[in-house]
C-alpha positions in Angstrom: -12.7 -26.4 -65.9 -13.7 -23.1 -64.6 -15.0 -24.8 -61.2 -12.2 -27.2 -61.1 -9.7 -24.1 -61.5 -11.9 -22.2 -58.6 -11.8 -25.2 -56.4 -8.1 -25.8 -56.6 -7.6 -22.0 -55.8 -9.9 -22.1 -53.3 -8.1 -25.3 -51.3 -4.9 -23.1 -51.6 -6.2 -20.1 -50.4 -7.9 -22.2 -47.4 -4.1 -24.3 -46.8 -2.6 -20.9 -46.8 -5.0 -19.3 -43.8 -4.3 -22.9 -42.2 -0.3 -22.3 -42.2 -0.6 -18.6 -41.7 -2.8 -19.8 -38.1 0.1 -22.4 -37.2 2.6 -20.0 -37.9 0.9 -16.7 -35.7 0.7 -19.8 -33.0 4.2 -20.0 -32.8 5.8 -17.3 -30.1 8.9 -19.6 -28.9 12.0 -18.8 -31.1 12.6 -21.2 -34.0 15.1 -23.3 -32.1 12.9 -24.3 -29.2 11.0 -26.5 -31.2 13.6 -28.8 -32.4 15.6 -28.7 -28.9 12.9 -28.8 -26.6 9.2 -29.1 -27.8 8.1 -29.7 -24.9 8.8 -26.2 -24.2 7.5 -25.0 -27.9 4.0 -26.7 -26.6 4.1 -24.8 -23.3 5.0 -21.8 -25.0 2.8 -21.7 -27.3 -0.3 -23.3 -25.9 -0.4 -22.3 -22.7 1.8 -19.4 -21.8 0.3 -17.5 -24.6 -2.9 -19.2 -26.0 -4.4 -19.6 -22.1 -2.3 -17.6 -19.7 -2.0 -14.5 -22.0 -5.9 -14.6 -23.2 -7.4 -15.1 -19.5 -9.7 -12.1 -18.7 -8.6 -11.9 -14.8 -5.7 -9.7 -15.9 -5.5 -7.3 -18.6 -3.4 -7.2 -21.2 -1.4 -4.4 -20.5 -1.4 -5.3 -16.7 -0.2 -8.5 -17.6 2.7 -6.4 -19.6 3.3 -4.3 -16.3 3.5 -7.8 -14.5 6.0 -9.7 -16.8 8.6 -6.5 -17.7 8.4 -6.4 -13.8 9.2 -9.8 -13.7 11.9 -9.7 -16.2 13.6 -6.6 -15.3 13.9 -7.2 -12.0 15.3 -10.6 -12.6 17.8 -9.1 -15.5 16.6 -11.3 -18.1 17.9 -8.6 -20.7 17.2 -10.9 -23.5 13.3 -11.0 -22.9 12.7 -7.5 -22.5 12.8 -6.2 -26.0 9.9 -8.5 -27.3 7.8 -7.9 -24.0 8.1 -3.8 -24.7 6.7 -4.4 -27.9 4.0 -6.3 -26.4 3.5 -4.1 -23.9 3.5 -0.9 -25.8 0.6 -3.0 -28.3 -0.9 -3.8 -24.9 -1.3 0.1 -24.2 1.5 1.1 -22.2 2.8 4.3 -23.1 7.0 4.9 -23.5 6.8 7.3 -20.5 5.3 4.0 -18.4 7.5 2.2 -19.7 10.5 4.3 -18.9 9.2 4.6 -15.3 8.6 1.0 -14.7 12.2 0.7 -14.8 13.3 4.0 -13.0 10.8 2.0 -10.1 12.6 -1.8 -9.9 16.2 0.4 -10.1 15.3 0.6 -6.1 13.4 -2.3 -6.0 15.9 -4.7 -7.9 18.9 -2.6 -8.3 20.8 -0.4 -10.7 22.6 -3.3 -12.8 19.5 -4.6 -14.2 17.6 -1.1 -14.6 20.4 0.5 -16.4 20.7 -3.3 -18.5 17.2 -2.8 -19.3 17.8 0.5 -20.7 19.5 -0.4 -23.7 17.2 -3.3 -24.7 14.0 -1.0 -24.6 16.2 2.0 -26.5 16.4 -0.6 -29.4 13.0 -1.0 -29.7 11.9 3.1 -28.9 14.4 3.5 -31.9 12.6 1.0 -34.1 9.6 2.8 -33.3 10.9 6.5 -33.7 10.1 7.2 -30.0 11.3 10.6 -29.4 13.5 10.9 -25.7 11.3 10.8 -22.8 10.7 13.9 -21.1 9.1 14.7 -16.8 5.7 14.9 -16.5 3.7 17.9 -15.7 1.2 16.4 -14.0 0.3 16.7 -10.4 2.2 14.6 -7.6 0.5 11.5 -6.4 -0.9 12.0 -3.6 -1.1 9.3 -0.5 -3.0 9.7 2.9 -0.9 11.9 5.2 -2.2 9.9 8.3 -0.9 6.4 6.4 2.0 8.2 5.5 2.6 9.4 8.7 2.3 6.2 10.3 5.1 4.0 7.6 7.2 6.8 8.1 7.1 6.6 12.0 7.6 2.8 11.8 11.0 3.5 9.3 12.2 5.6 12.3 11.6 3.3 14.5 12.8 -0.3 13.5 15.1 0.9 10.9 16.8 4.1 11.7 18.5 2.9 15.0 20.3 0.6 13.1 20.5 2.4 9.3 19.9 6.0 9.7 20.8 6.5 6.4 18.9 4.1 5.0 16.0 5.7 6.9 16.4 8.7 5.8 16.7 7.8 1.9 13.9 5.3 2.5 11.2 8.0 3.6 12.7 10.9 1.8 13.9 9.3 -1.7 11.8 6.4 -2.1 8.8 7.1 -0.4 8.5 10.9 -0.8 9.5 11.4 -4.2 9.8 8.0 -6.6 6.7 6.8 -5.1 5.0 10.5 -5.6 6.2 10.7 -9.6 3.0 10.7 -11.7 4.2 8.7 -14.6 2.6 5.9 -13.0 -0.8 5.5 -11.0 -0.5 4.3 -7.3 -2.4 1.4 -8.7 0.1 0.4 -11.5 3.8 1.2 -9.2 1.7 -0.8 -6.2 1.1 -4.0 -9.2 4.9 -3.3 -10.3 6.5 -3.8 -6.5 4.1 -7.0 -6.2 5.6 -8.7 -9.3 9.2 -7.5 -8.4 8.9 -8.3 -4.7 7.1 -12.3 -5.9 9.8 -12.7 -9.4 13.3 -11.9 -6.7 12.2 -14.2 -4.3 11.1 -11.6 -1.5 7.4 -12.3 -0.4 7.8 -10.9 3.2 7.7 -7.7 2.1 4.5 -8.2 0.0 1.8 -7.7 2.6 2.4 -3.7 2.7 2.7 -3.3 -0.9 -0.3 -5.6 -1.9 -2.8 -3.9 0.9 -1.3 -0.2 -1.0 -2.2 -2.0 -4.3 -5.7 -3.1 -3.6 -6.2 1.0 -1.7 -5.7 1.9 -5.4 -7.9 0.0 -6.9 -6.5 -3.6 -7.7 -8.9 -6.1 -7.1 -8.3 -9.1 -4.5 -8.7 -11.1 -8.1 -6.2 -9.5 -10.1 -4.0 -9.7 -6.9 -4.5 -13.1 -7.6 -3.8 -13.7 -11.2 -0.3 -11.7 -11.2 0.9 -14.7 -8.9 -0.4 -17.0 -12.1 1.6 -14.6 -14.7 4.5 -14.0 -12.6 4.8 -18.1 -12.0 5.9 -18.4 -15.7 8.7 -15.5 -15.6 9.8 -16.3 -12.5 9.7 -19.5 -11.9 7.1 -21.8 -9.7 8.7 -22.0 -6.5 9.0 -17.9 -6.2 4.8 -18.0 -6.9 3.9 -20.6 -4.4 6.2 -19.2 -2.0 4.3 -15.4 -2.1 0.9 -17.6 -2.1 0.2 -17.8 1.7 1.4 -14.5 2.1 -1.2 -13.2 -0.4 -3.8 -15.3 1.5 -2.9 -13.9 4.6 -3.4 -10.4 3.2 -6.8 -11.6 1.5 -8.2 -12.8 4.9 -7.0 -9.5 6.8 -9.1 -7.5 4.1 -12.2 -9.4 4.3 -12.4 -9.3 8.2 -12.1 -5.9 8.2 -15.5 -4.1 9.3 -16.3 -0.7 10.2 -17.9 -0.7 13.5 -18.3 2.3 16.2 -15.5 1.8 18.4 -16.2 -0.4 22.0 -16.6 1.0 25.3 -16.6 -1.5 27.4 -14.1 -3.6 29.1 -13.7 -6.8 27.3 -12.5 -10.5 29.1 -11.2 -13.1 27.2 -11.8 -16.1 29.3 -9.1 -18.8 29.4 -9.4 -21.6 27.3 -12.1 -19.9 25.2 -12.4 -20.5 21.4 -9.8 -23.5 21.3 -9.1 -24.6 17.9 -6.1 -26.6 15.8 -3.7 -24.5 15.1 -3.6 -24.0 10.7 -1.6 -27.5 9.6 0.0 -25.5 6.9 1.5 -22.9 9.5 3.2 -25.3 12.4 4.0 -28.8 13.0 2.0 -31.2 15.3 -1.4 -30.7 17.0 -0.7 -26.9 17.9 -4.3 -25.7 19.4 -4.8 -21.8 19.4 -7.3 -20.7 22.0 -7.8 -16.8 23.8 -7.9 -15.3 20.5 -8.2 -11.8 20.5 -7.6 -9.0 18.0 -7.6 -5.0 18.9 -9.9 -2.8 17.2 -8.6 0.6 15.1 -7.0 2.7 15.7 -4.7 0.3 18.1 -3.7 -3.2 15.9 -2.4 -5.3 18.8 -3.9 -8.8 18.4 -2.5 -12.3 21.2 -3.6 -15.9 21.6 -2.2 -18.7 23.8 -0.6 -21.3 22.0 0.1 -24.8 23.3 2.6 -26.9 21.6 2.6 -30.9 22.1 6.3 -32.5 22.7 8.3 -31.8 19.4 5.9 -29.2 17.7 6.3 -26.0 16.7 5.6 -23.1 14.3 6.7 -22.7 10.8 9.7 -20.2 9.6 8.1 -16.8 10.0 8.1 -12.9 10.7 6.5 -10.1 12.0 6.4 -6.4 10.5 6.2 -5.1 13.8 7.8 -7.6 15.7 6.5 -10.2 18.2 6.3 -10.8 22.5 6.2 -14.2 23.7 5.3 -14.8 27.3 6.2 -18.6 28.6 3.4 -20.0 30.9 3.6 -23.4 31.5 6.6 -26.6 30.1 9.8 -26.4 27.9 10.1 -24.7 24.9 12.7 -23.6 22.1 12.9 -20.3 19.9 15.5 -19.7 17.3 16.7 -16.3 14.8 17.6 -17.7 11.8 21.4 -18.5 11.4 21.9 -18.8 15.3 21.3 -21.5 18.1 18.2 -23.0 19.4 17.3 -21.2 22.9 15.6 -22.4 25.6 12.6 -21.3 27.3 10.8 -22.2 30.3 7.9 -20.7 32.7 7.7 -16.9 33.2 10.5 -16.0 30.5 9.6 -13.4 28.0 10.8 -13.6 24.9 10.8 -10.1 22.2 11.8 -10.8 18.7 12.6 -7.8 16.7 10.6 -6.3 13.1 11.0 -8.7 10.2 13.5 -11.4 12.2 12.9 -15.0 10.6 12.1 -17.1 13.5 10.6 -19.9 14.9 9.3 -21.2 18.3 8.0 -24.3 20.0 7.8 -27.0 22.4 10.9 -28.9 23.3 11.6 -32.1 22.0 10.3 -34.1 25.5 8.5 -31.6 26.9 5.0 -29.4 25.8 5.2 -25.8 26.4 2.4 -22.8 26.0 2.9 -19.5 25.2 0.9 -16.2 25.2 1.9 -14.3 22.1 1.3 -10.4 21.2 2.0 -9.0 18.0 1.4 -5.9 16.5 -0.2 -5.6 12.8 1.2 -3.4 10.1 -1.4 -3.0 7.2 -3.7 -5.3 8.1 -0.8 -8.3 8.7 1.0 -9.0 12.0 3.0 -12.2 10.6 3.9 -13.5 7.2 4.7 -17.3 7.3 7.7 -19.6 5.2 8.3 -23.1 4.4 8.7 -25.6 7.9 11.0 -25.9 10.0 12.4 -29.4 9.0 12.7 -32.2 11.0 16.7 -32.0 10.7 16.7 -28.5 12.1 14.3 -29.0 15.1 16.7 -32.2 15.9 20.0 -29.5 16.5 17.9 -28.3 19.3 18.7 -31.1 21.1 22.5 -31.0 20.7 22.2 -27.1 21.1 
């Protein structure tokens, strides 16, 4: 009876650890699963059983990501639970605090001071005393890198918004960025997920190259794009994903070398080569390559465009000079008519203008484009220019 009794206790004991795992498996809220279990499954088995556990990413950086994510998206009602994860995850209250002082500039008040009150619930719940300024010494950036952004705000940004400027390279740059409740490293990973969750990936080649001078590896660059994908949505991710790999590819080029003196020719026609399929449409061939060494950052190529092909939607940091050689082409700012171009016209578009340029539709047209790199990027590319759009070109 004894070992019948032990046996019986035993199977209880083992059905009870078996509900007690199903039931720690469960991180969707209790209606998901009978509206949409789909959803429960996805929650539950990938989100948090694979996304969460993948060693690519830190906990807590993971936490950094997603309250980025969330705040600067203003899903209020997903912030408490990820503040208690995050705090588990080895944030501290102070970090915490600061994360959100960060995205108010990067995603707005409304949503930082909405964020507030959900994480004073949970510092309440947890008898978190109020957060007090740290005493710790002022992050420190490179003064000539410093220099050099600030020089660039002057110059493609205070003509047209001294203010903005002026708050820009005294406010955001030379004191929020400077704060030392939060490592370069960590504000750099905070601005990525912001900038990738709102939708804003042409502003992600500055802040990722900052993030990886701090110490962020090019894999964990990576693998916030896979966190941030769930919190933000798909699209948003894919859309910062050739912008990342455009940043990953400037990195790895880069070599130390003692500088050239000697004059360097570029022969015509040298080094011809398809144009990247994902970056223009038709057979685009790329030859006369050439890239400046530090400390100038100018880079060119001539570009011929077959009838009816042309580049992507795209911009430059520094903006871009296009010199017409030879045939017909068009170039259009976003939101405005399709120009037209022929042999010998010049063609300047301005710092962070979305663009695109091309042959005509009946005629091909080359081009000799200069651009000058910011960071180690001199263009950040978007989706195609459809086949409907390039079409108004002819009626324009």
């Amino acid at each position: 009876m004894k070992t019948i009794a032990a046996s019986i206790a035993l199977s209880a004991i083992a059905a009870t650890g078996v509900e007690a795992q199903e039931e720690r498996r469960r991180f969707a809220p209790p209606a998901v699963y009978s509206v949409a279990p789909g959803l429960g499954h996805f929650t539950d088995d990938v989100l948090f059983a694979e996304v969460w556990e993948r060693t690519e990413l830190a906990p807590r950086d993971r936490s950094l990501a997603t309250l980025s994510a969330i705040v600067s998206t203003g899903k209020t009602a997903q912030i408490a639970a990820h503040v208690s994860r995050a705090m588990d995850n080895g944030m501290t209250p102070a970090e915490i605090g600061e994360l959100i002082t960060h995205l108010a500039f990067y995603s707005g008040w409304p949503n930082a001071i909405s964020a507030v009150s959900e994480v004073k619930t949970v510092f309440d719940e947890r008898g978190i005393a109020p957060i007090g300024h740290s005493e710790s010494a002022r992050v420190a950036f490179e003064a000539e890198a410093e220099a050099a952004r600030a020089a660039t705000i002057d110059k493609t940004v205070a003509p047209t918004a001294a203010a903005l400027a002026d708050l820009t390279n005294r406010v955001l740059f030379g004191d929020l960025w400077q704060r030392p409740e939060l490592v370069a490293r960590d504000r750099s990973l905070v601005t990525m997920a912001a900038l990738i969750a709102v939708g804003q990936p042409e502003q992600l080649p500055f802040h990722a190259n900052r993030a990886m001078d701090s110490g962020l590896t090019p894999s964990e660059a990576s693998e916030v794009l896979a966190q941030v994908a769930f919190y933000a949505g798909w699209p948003r991710a894919m859309s910062a994903v050739p912008v990342l790999k455009q940043v990953l590819e400037n990195r790895k080029g880069t070599q130390v070398n003692a500088p050239k003196t000697d004059l360097e020719i570029t022969r015509a026609g040298t080094d011809t080569a398809p144009a990247p399929a994902e970056y223009f449409t038709g057979s685009v061939q790329i030859s006369g390559r050439y890239q400046a060494e530090a400390p100038a950052c100018i880079g060119g190529a001539t570009v011929s465009f077959p009838a009816g092909a042309r580049t992507a939607w795209h911009t430059h940091p520094l903006g871009q000079t296009l010199f017409i050689v030879s045939g017909r082409g068009w170039v259009q700012k976003d939101g405005e008519p399709v120009q037209k171009v022929g042999p010998g016209d010049v063609v300047w578009v301005p710092p962070l203008i979305r663009h695109w340029h091309g042959a005509s539709s009946s005629e091909p047209m080359a081009h000799f484009a200069v651009a000058e790199a910011l960071d180690g990027s001199s263009v950040t590319w978007m989706e195609k220019v459809s086949d409907e759009d390039y079409a108004k070109g002819n009626a324009e």
